[in-house]
C-alpha positions as CSV (number, residue, x, y, z in Angstrom):
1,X,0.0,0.0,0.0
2,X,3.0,2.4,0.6
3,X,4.0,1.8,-2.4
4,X,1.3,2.5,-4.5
5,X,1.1,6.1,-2.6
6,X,4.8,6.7,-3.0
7,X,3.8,6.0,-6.8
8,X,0.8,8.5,-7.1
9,X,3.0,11.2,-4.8
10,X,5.7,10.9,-7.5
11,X,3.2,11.0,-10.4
12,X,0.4,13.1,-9.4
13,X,0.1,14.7,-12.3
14,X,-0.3,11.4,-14.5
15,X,-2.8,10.6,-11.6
16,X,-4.9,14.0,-11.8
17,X,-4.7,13.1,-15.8
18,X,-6.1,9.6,-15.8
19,X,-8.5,10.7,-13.2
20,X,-9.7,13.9,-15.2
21,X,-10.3,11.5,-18.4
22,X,-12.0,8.7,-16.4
23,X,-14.5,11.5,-15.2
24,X,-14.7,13.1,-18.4
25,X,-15.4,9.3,-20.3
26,X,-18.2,8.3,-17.6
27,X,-20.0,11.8,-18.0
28,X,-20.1,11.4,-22.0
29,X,-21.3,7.2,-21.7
30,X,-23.7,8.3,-18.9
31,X,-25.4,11.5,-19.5
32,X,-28.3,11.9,-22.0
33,X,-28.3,16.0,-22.0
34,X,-26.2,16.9,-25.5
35,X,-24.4,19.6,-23.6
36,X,-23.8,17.5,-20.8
37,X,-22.2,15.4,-23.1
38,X,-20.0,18.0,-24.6
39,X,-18.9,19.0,-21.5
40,X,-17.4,15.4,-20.7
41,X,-15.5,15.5,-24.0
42,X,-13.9,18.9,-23.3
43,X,-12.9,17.3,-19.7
44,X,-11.4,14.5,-21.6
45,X,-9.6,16.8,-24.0
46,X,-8.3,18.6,-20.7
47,X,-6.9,15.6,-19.5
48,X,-4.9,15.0,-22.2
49,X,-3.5,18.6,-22.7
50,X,-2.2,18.2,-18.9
51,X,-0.5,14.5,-19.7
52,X,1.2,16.2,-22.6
53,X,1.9,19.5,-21.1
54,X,3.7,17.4,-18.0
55,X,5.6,15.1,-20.3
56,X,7.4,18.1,-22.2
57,X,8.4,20.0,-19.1
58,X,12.0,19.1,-17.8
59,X,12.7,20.3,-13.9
60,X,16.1,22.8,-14.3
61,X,15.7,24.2,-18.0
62,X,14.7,26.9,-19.8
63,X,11.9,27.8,-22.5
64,X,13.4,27.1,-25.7
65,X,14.6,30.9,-27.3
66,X,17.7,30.6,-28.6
67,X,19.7,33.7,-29.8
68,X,22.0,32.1,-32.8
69,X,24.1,29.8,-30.7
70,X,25.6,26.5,-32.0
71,X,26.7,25.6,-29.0
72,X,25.5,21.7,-27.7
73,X,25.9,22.7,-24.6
74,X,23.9,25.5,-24.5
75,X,21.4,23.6,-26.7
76,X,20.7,21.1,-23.6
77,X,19.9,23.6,-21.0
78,X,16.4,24.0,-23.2
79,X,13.0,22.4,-23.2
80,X,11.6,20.4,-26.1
81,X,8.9,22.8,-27.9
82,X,6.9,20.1,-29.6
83,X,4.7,18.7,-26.8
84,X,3.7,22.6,-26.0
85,X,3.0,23.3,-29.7
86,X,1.3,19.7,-30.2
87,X,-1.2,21.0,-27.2
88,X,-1.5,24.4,-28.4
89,X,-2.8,23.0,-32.0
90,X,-5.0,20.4,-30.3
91,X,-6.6,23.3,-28.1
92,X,-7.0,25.3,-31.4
93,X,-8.8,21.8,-32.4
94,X,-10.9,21.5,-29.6
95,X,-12.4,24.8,-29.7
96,X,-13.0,24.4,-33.2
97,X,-14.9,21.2,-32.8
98,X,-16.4,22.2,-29.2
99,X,-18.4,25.2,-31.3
100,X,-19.4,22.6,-34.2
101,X,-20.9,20.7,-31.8
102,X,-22.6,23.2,-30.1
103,X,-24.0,24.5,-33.4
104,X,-25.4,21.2,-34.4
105,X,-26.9,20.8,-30.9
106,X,-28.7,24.5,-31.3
107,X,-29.9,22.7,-34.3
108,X,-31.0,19.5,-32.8
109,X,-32.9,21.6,-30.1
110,X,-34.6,24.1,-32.8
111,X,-36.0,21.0,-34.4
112,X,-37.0,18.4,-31.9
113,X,-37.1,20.9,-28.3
114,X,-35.2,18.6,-26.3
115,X,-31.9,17.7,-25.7
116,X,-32.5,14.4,-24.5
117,X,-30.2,12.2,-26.9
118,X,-33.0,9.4,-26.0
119,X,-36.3,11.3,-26.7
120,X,-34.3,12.6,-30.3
121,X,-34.2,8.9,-30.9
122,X,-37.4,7.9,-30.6
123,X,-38.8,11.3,-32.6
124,X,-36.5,10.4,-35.4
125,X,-37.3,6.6,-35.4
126,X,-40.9,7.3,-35.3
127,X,-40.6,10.0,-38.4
128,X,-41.7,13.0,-36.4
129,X,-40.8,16.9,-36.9
C-alpha cells in the first residue's frame, strides 16, 4: 500500500490526468443532455492537454529561445517545444470542434425541443418533426 502512494505522490500529475479522463469518459457514456455530453469530452480533452503539457516539461531548463548559438551545450539547457506546440494545436482543435458541436446541438434543439439524446431517438425513429 505504501508503495502505490509513493507511486501516485511521484506521479500526481499522470494521476490527476487519468482521473480527469476517467470522469470526463463516464460523463459522456452516462449523461443523455447533448451539452452535458459536450462538456465530458472537453474534460477528456483537458486531460490530455495536462499529460502532454507534464511530459514536455523538464525540472532545471529553460523555455526554448535561442539567440544564434551552436553551441550543444547551450542547446541542452532547453526544453523540447513540440509537446507545447502539439497542445497548443489540439486546443485550437478542440475549440473548433467544441463550437461545431454546439451548433449542431442549437440545431437539434430548434428542431425536436429537447436535448434528451433518448427522446431525439425515438422522434426520429418514429418520423416526427
Amino acid at each position: 500500500m505504501k508503495e502505490i502512494a509513493s507511486l501516485l505522490a511521484q506521479n500526481h500529475i499522470l494521476a490527476a490526468s487519468v482521473i480527469l479522463f476517467g470522469i470526463g469518459f463516464v460523463n459522456l457514456l452516462l449523461q443523455k443532455n447533448l451539452i452535458r455530453k459536450i462538456i465530458g469530452l472537453n474534460i477528456m480533452d483537458t486531460a490530455i492537454f495536462l499529460l502532454l503539457t507534464s511530459f514536455g516539461y523538464i525540472e532545471g531548463r529553460y523555455a526554448p529561445i535561442l539567440v544564434s548559438t551552436t553551441d550543444p551545450a547551450q542547446v541542452e539547457q532547453y526544453v523540447n517545444p513540440i509537446p507545447t506546440g502539439l497542445v497548443l494545436t489540439g486546443i485550437v482543435v478542440s475549440v473548433s470542434c467544441t463550437a461545431f458541436m454546439l451548433a449542431l446541438t442549437q440545431r437539434l434543439y430548434l428542431r425536436y425541443h429537447t436535448l434528451d439524446i433518448d427522446a431525439i431517438l425515438m422522434m426520429v425513429r418514429k418520423g416526427g418533426n
